[in-house]
PABADO-512754 format. One line per field, with one value per residue (C-alpha): residue in one letter; chain; x, y, z. Coordinates in steps of 0.25 Angstrom, whole numbers, plus 5000, padded with zeros to 4 digits. Last residue first. Example, Ala and Ser with C-alpha at 12.3 -4.5 7.8 and 13.67 -1.06 7.14 Angstrom:
resn: S|A
chain: A|A
px: 5055|5049
py: 4996|4982
pz: 5029|5031
This chain:
resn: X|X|X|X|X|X|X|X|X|X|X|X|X|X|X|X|X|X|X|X|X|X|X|X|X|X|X|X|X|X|X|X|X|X|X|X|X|X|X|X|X|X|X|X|X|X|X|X|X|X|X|X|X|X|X|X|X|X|X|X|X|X|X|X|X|X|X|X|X|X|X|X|X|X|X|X|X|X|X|X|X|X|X|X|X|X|X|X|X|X|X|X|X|X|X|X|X|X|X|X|X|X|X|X|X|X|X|X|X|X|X|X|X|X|X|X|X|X|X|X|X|X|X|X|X|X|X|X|X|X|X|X|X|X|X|X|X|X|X|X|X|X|X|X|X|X|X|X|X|X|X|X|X|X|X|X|X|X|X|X|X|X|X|X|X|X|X|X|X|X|X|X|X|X|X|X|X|X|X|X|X|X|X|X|X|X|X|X|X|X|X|X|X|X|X|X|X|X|X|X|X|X|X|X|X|X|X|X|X|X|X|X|X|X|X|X|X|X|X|X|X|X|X|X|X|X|X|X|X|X|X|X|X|X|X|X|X|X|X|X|X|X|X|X|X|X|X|X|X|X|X|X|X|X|X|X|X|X|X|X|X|X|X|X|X|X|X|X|X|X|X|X|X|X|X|X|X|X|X|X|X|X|X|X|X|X|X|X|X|X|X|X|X|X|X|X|X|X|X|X|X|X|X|X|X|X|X|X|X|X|X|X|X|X|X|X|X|X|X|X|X|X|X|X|X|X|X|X|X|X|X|X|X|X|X|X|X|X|X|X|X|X|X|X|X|X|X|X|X|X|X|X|X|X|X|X|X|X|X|X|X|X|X|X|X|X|X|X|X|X|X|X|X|X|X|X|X|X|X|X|X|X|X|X|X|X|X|X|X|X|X|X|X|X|X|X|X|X|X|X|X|X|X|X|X|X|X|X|X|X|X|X|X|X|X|X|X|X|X|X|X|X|X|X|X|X|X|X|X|X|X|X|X|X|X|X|X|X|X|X|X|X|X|X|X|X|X|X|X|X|X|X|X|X|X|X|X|X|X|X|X|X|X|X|X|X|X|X|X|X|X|X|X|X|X|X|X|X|X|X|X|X|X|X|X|X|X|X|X|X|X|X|X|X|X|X|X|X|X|X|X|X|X|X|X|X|X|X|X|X|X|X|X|X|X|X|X|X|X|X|X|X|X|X|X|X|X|X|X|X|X|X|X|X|X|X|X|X|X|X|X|X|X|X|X|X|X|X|X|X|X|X|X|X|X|X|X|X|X|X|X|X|X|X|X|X|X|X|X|X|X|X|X|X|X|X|X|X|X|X|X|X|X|X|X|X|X|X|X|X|X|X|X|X|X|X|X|X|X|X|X|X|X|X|X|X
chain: A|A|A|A|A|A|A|A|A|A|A|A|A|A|A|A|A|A|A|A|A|A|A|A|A|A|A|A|A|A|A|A|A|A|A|A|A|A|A|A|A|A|A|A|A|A|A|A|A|A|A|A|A|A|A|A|A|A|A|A|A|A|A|A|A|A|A|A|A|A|A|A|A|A|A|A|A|A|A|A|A|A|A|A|A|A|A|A|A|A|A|A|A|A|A|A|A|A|A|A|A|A|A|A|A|A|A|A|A|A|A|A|A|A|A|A|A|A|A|A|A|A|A|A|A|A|A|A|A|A|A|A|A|A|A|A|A|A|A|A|A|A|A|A|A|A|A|A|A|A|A|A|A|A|A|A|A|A|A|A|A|A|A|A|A|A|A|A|A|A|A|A|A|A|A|A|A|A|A|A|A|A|A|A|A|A|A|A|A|A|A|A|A|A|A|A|A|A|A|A|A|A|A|A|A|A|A|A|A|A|A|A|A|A|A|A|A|A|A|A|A|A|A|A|A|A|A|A|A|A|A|A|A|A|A|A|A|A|A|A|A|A|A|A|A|A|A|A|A|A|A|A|A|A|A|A|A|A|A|A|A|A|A|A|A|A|A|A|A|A|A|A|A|A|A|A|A|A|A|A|A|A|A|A|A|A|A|A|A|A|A|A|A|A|A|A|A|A|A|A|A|A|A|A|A|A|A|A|A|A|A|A|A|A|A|A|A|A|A|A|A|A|A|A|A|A|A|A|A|A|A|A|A|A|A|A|A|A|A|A|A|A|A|A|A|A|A|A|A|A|A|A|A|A|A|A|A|A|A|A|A|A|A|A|A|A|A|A|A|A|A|A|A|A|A|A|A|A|A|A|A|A|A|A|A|A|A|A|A|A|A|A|A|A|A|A|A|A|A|A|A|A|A|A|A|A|A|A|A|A|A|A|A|A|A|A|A|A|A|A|A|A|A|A|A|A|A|A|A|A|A|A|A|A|A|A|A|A|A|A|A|A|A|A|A|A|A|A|A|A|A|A|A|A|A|A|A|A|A|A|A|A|A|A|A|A|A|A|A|A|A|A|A|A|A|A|A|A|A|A|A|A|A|A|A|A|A|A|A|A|A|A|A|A|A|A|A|A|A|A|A|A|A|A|A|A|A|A|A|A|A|A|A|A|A|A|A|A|A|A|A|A|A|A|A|A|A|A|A|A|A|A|A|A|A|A|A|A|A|A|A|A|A|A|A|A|A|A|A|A|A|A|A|A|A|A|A|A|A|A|A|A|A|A|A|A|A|A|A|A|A|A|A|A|A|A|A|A|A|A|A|A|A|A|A|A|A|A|A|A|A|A|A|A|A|A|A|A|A|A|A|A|A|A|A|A
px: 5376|5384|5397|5391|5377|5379|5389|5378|5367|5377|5379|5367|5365|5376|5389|5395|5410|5414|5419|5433|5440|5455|5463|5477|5483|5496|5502|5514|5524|5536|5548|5559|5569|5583|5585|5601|5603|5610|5608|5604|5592|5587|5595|5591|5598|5587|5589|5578|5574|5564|5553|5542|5547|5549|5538|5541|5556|5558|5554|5564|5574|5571|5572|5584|5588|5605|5608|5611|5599|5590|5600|5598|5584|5581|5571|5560|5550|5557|5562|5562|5558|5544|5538|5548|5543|5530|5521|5516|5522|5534|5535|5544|5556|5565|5573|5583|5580|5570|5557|5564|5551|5547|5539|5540|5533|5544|5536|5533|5527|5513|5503|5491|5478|5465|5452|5439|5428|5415|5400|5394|5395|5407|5414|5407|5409|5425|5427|5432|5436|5449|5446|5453|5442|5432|5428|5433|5429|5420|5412|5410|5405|5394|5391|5375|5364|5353|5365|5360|5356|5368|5378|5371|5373|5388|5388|5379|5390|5403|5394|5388|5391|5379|5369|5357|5349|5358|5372|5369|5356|5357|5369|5372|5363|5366|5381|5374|5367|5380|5386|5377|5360|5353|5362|5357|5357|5366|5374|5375|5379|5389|5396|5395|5401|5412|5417|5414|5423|5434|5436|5435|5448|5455|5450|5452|5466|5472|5481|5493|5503|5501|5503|5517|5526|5517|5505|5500|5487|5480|5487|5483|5471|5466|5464|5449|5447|5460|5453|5439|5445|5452|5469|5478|5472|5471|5485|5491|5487|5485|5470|5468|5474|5470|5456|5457|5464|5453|5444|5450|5450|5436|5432|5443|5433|5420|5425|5429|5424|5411|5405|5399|5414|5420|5410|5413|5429|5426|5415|5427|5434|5422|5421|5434|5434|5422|5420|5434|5435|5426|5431|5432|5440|5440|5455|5457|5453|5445|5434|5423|5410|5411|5419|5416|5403|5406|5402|5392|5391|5407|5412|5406|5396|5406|5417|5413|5418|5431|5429|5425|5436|5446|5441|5441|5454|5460|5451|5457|5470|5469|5464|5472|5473|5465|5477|5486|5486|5486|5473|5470|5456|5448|5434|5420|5409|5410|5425|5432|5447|5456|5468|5483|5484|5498|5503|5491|5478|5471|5457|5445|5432|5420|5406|5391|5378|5380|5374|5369|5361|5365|5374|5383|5375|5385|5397|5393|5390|5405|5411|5405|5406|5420|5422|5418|5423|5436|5432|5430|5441|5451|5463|5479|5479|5484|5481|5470|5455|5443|5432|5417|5405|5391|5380|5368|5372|5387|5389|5404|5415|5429|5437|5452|5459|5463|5467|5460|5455|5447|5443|5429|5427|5436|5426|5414|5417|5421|5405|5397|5408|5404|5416|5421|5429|5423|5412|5400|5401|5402|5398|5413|5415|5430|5435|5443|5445|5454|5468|5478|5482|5478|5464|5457|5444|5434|5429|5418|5413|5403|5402|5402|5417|5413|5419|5433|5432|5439|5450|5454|5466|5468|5452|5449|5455|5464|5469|5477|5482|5494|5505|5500|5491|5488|5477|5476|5466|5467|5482|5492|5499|5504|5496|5501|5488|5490|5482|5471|5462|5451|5440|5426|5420|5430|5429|5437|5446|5455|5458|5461|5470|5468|5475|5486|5481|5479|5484|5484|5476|5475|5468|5476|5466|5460|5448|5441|5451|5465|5469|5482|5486|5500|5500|5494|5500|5500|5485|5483|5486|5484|5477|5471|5459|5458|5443|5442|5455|5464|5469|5459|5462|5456|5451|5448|5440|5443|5432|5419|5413|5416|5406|5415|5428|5435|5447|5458|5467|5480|5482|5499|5504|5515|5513|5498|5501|5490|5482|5470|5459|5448|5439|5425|5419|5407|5400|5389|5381|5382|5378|5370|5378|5384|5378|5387|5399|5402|5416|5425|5437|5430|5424|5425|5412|5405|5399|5386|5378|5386|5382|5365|5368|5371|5362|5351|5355|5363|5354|5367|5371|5386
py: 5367|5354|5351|5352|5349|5335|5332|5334|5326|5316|5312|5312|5302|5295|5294|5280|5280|5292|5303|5308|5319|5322|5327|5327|5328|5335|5331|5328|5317|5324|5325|5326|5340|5344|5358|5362|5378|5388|5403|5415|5418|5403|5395|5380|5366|5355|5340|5332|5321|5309|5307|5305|5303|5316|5323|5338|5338|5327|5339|5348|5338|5334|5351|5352|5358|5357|5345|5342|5335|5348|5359|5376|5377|5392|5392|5405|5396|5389|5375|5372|5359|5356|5368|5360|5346|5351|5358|5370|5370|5375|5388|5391|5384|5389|5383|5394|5398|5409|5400|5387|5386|5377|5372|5364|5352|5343|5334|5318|5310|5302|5313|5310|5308|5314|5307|5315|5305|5313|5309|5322|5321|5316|5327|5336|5323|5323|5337|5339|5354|5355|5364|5377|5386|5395|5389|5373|5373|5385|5384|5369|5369|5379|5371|5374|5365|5369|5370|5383|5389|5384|5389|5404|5404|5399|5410|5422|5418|5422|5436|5440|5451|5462|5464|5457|5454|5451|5450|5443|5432|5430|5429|5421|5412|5410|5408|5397|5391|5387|5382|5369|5366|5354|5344|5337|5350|5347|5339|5351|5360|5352|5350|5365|5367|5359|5364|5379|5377|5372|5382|5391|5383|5387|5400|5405|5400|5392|5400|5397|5386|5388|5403|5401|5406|5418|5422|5437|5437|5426|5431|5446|5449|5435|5434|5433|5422|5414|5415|5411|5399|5394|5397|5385|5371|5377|5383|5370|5367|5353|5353|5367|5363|5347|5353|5362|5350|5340|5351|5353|5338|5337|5348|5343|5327|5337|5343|5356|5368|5361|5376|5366|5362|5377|5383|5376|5378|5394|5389|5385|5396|5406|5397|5402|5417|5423|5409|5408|5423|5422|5427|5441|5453|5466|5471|5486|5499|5493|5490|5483|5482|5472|5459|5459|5454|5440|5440|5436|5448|5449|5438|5427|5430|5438|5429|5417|5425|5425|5411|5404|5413|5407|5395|5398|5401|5388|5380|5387|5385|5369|5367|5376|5387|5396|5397|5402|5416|5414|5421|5432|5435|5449|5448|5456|5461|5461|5458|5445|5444|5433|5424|5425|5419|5419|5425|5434|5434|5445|5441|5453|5445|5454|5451|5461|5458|5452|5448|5434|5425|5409|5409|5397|5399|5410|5403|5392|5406|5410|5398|5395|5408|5408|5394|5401|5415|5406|5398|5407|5416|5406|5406|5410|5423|5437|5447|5454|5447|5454|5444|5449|5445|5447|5442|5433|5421|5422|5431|5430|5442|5441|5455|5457|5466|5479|5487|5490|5479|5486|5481|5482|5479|5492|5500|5493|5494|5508|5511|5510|5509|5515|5514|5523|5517|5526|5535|5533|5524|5508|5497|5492|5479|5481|5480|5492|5491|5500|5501|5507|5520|5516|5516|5527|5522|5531|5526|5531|5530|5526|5531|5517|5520|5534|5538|5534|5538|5527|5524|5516|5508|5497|5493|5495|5483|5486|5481|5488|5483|5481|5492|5490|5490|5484|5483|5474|5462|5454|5456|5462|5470|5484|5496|5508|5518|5534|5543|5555|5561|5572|5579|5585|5589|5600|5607|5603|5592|5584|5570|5561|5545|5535|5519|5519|5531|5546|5549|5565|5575|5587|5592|5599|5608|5600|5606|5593|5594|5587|5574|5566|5551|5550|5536|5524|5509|5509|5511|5497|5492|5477|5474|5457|5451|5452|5451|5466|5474|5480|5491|5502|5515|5525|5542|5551|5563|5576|5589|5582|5584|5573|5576|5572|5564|5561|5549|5548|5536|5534|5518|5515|5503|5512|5503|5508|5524|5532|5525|5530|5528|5539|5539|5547|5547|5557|5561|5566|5557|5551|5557|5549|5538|5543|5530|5516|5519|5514|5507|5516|5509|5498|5494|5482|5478|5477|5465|5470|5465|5475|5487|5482|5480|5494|5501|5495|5499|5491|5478|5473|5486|5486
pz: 5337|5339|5345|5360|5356|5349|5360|5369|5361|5357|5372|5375|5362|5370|5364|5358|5355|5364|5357|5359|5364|5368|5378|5379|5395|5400|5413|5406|5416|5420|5414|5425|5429|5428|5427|5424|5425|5416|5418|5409|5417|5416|5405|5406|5406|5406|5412|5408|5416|5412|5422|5413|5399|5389|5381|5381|5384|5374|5362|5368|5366|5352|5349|5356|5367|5368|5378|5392|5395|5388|5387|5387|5390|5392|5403|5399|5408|5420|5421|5438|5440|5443|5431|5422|5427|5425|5438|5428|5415|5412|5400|5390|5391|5382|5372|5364|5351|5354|5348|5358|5368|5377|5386|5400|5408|5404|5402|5402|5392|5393|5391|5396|5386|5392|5385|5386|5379|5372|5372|5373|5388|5389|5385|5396|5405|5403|5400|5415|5416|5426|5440|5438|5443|5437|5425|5430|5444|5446|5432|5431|5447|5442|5431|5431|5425|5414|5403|5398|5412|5417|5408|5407|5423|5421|5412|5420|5432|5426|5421|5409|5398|5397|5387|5397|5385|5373|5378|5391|5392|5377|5372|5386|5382|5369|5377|5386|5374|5366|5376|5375|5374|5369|5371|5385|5393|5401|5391|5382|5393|5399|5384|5384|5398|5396|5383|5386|5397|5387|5380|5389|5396|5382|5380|5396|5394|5406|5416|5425|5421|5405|5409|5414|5402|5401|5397|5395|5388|5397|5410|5413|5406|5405|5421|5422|5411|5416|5429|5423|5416|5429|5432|5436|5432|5418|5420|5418|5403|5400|5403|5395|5383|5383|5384|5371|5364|5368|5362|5350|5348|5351|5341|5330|5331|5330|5318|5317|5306|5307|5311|5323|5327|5324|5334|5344|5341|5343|5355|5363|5362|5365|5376|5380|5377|5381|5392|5396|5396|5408|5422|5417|5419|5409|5410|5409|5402|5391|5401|5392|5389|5390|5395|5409|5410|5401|5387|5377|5366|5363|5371|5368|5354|5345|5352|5344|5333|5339|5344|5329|5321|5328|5327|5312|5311|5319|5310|5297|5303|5306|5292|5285|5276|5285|5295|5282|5288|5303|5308|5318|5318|5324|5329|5325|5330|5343|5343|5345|5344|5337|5337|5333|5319|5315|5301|5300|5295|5303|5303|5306|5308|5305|5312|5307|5312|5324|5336|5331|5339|5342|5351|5344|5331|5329|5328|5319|5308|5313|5310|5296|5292|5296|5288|5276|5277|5277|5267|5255|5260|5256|5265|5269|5272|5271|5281|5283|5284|5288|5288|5288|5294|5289|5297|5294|5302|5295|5283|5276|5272|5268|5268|5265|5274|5267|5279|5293|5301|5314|5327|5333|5348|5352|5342|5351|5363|5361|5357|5344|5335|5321|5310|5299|5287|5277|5282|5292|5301|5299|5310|5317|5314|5308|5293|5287|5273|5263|5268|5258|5266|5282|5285|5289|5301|5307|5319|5325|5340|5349|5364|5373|5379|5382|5396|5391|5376|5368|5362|5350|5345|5355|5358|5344|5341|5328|5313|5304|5291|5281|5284|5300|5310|5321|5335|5345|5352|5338|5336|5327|5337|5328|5332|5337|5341|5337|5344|5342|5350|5346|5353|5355|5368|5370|5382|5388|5381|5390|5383|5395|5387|5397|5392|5401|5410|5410|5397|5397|5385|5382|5370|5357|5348|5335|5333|5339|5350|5351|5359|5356|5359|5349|5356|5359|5358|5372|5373|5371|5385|5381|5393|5390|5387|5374|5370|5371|5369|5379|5387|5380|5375|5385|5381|5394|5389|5394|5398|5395|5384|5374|5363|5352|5352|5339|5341|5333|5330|5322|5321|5320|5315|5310|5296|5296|5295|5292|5300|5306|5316|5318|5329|5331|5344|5348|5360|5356|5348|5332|5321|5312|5304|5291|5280|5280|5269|5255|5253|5246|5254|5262|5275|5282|5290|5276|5275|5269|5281|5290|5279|5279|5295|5296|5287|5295|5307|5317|5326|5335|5339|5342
């Protein structure tokens, strides 16, 4: 999108008014725009089918057919979702109307053949009914949709901008998405397919809340009911997401609207360039721990506006939607985004320094206690994504570590490096306002693996070469005992003192399964399997008491287990053996340095 729009433009974006209303006045006919020409129109006559009706107008195609692709998956979601299975009814007719051919020549390939005919019609019907951030649904009570599931694009003119022409459904009266006005009632500007798949849609009678941050309105779509008072949550969101922008330091907005879904179980988030997309539990803002939970939520998808959409690795735009886009450094897009959401939380005031360190013991305790960190490295879990991080299975804990959580935890080390490299005056925060810089505004173009260890150093004045190759690239533990140290913090690591069985379980079915064992425990040792029906514990019938000792027994103590495998019975005797886990906690030391002050002063400060 253009970052300096006309005048009229930035008057209607400072107004508030990214949802458009019934009767609401219109932005002024644009000038006509250049051959070719893309017009869509989404319906839905029927929202309870969970059905969207889309057309597509084509003008100025000369050539003799036109291949037209529905993406495989959606930006930020790094995963092959194959979203042309939900198509159907695909039919191709001339501008006057006339039947075209057409053939499907692959997956997600559909060749209109028009001769001839430099101006066409499509039409199709998409089914829409997974409520998530990375899909697209509709129903009696709303619709909502990623552009990268509902609309197609022209196969050779990816970057040729198009209209979208919105008709609600019988009752709806709002629609809310970052798309620029066009001319008409709910009609929208994209300048590009990057665009219009980057800018998803609310569509119903979503109630609208509506606060100014660094000079830039945002607003709030929020459907559903909730559990809140609107007063505070535009409140603390302001709050966060003004913190959030003195992170890089420049504003490339002029416009931000958070679509929220409040729903019965919050299920995360997805960033957009000017926009995200919020799931939230119902009642999460009517307490402490939910609130907090929220607006952490709301610190990394905004966060993303900055790492991701604008500061980005090579490979992530523009974008092939036809197949996987590979990267090494998901941990940096979407783990120091993680780390920088609780960031940003601690200088908003929204946690104090004492839940900082504790969510930062917890964050190391995750990683250190989970056996695929020693397994699979940061940049492999960053590269592989596509076919393990979105399909885990009962032995992923054994095998991978999150690119979120390890991230995490790599911003950690090298921030507190950083600011004592550089004796407090400079921390993360001025590698990625370098980043800004170097790469989105002068070079425009993502960065490489490289260009961020080379950002690193320049910032720090030193280089962490070995860092990067033993603990980013390799599996090799991350010691946070001098980084800690350095602004005057203690690491303790508390063993646990029980035995274990090495095994989880689950009884949701009503029967007790095991669930998963974990790599090199007495149940991996001895034979228990995952999808095990535990049919007695010592002879006896499970119960919830002895389900409960299976976790926390003495070391050495045997436990006789009866299991169901493939319909039959066998005996599985094995020994607890000690828990390998570690908790983690942080803790100032009684008299810190005034270096150490300095360093700590920079990390948590601003």
């Amino acid at each position: 999108m253009p970052k300096n729009p006309t005048a009229a433009l930035r008057a209607f974006a400072l107004a508030g008014l990214l949802t458009f209303q019934l009767g609401a006045a219109t932005a002024a006919p644009s000038p006509l725009a250049a051959v070719p020409t893309l017009r869509y129109t989404l319906a839905m006559p029927l929202p309870q089918s969970h059905y969207f009706d889309v057309k597509m107008e084509l003008g100025g195609f000369g050539a003799d057919y036109t291949d037209l692709k529905m993406p495989v998956w959606a930006p930020g979601s790094y995963l092959v979702r194959e979203y042309s299975k939900n198509v159907e009814g695909f039919e191709a007719r001339t501008a006057a109307g006339q039947p075209l051919a057409f053939e499907k020549l692959n997956k997600n390939t559909w060749r209109v053949k028009h001769p001839k005919q430099g101006g066409f019609r499509v039409s199709y019907r998409v089914y829409a009914f997974e409520l998530s951030v990375r899909t697209s649904f509709i129903d009696a009570d709303h619709g909502y949709l990623n552009g990268s599931s509902i609309f197609m694009y022209a196969a050779d003119n990816k970057m040729l901008p198009s209209t979208v022409v919105v008709q609600p459904a019988a009752g709806w009266n709002q629609v809310s998405t970052a798309l620029r006005p066009g001319p008409g009632k709910f009609t929208y500007k994209a300048a590009s397919y990057d665009e219009l798949a980057d800018s998803p849609m609310e569509i119903g009678n979503q109630k609208i809340l509506e606060f100014t941050a660094n000079g830039t309105p945002h607003q709030v779509a929020m459907y559903g009911q909730y559990t809140g008072d609107d007063a505070k949550i535009v409140a603390d969101m302001k709050r966060v997401c003004e913190e959030a922008h003195r992170v890089v330091g420049q504003n490339p907005l002029d416009h931000y609207l958070f679509i929220v879904h409040n729903l019965e179980r919050g299920g995360g988030g997805l960033e957009h360039l000017y926009s995200t997309t919020l799931e939230v539990g119902r009642t999460a803002y009517s307490t402490d721990a939910g609130n907090k939970s929220f607006l952490g939520l709301v610190a990394h998808e905004y966060f993303h506006l900055w790492n991701v959409k604008r500061i980005r690795p090579m490979a992530l735009g523009p974008f092939n939607y036809d197949q996987e886009n590979y990267t090494h450094m998901l941990w940096v897009s979407e783990g120091m985004t993680e780390y920088y959401s609780k960031q940003i939380l601690a200088r908003a005031g929204v946690l104090t320094k004492e839940e900082y360190l504790g969510r930062l013991g917890n964050a190391i305790t995750e990683v250190e206690n989970t056996p695929g960190n020693r397994i699979q490295s940061a940049a492999e879990s960053s590269f592989d994504a596509w076919i393990k991080y979105y399909r885990p299975n009962e032995n992923s804990n054994n095998t991978q570590i999150s690119y979120y959580s390890k991230g995490d935890l790599i911003g950690t080390w090298l921030d507190l490096n950083i600011a004592y490299a550089t004796q407090g005056k400079k921390h993360l925060d001025d590698v990625f306002r370098l980043l800004y810089d170097t790469y989105y505004l002068k070079a425009k173009r993502g960065f490489t693996d490289q260009e961020f260890q080379d950002a690193v150093a320049t910032v720090a004045g030193r280089r962490y070469d070995s860092f990067f190759q033993n603990s980013v690239y390799g599996t090799q533990p991350i010691d946070f005992t001098a980084p800690l140290g350095y602004a005057g913090l203690n690491l303790t690591a508390t063993p646990a003192t029980q035995g274990t069985l090495g095994a989880a379980f689950s009884n949701r079915t009503g029967k007790l399964l095991v669930a998963a064992v974990e790599r090199d425990g007495a149940a991996w040792t001895t034979g228990l399997s995952a999808t095990d029906e535990v049919v007695l514990i010592n002879g006896a019938a499970p119960s919830e008491e002895t389900v409960k000792a299976l976790a926390g027994g003495p070391v050495g103590s045997e436990v006789t287990l009866q299991v169901r495998r493939d319909g039959l019975l066998r005996d599985i005797k094995l020994k607890l053996l000690a828990d390998t886990d570690r908790k983690f906690t942080i803790q100032p030391v009684a008299s810190p340095t005034p270096a150490q002050q300095a360093v700590l002063a920079r990390w948590l400060g601003k």
